[in-house]
C-alpha positions in Angstrom: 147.2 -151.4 -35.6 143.4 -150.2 -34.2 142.8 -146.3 -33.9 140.2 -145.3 -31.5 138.3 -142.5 -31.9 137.3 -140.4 -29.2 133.5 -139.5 -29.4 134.2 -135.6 -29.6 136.0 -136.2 -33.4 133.3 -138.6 -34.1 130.2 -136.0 -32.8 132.6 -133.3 -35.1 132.5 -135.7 -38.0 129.0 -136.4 -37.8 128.5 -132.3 -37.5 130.5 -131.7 -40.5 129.1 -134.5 -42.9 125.2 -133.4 -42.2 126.0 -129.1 -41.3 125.0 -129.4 -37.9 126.1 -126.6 -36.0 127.7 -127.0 -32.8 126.6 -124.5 -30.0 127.0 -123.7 -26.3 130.7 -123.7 -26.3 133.4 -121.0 -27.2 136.2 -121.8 -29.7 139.2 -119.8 -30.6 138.1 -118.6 -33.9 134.6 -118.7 -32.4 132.2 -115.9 -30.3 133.4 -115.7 -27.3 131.0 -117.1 -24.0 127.7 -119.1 -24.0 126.3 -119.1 -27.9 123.3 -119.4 -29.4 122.4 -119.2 -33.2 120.8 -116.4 -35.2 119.0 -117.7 -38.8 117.1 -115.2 -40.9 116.2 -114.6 -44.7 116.6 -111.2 -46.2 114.1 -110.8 -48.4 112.3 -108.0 -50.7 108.5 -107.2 -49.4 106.0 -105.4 -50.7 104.6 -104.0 -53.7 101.2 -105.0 -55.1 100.5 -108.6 -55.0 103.7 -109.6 -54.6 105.1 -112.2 -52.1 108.3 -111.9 -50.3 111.2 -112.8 -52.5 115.1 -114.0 -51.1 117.7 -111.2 -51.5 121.5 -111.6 -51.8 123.5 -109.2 -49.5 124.9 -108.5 -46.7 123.3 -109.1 -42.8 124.7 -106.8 -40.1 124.1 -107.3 -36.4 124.5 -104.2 -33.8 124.4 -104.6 -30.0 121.5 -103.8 -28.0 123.0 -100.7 -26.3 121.9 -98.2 -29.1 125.6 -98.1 -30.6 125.7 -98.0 -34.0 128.7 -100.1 -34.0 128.6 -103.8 -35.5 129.5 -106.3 -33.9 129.3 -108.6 -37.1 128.6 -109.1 -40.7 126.8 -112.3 -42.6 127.2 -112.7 -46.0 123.6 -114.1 -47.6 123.7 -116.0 -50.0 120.9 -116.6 -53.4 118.4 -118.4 -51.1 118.5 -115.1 -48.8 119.1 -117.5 -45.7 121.6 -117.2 -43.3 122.8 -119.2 -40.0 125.7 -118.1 -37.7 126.3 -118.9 -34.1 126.5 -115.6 -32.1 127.4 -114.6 -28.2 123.9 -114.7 -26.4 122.8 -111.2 -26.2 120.0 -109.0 -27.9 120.7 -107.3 -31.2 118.8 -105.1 -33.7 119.6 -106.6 -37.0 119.9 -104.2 -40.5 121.1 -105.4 -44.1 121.9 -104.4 -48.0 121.3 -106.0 -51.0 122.4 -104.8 -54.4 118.5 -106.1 -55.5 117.1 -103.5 -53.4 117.9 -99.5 -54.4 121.1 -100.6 -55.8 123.0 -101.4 -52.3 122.4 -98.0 -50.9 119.4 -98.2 -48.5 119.1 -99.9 -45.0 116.8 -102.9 -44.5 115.3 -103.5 -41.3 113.8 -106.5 -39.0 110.8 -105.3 -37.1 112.8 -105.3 -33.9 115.6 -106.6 -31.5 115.9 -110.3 -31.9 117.2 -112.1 -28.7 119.8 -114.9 -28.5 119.7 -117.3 -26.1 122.0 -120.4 -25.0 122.1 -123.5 -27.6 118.6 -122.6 -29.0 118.1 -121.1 -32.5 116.5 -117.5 -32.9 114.6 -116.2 -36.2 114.4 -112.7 -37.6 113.2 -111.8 -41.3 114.8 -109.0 -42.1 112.4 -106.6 -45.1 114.0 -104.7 -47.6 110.2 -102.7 -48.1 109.9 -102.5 -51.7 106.9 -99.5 -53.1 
């Protein structure tokens, strides 16, 4: 008996095995509307000769409007990287790291960051160490 695979499961398989992720369309556990995807680090800057260093926390976006509402949370991980696909839209971006004044103090990215339709946006978002 032959099984044919359609070329959406074989795209998803192919997504899965290497991480891609897939953007541009909405799924029922997914954003809703066009997507695009928002990576960043949180990282520790600052402090005499000292480069930026990855911190473990927790990445919060807040829409554009001023609210300060969230609209989501990431959880970062060791490396201080993050990837998630969000609804197109601009955000200001804030997190908290347990590395950084024990959890208890904002970090910030330098501005709004700007998601647009099956393309990748970058923020860094400083924890500003003394």
């Amino acid at each position: 008996m032959k099984r044919k695979v359609s070329w959406a499961a074989a795209l998803l398989g192919i997504a899965v095995a290497t991480g891609m992720t897939l953007t541009g369309c909405s799924a029922p556990n997914g954003p809703p509307g066009p997507t695009g995807t928002l990576t960043g680090t949180l990282q520790a800057v600052g402090g005499p000769g000292v480069s930026p260093r990855p911190l473990t926390g927790q990445i919060t976006l807040h829409g554009s409007n001023g609210s300060s509402d969230s609209i989501t949370s990431i959880t970062v991980g060791a490396g201080g990287r993050f990837s998630i696909p969000v609804t197109v839209g601009t955000y200001t971006v804030t997190g908290l790291s347990p590395q950084y004044e024990g959890g208890n103090a904002d970090c910030q990215a330098s501005g709004a960051v700007t998601v647009t339709t099956g393309k990748a946006s970058s923020v860094e978002v400083d924890c500003q160490e003394k």
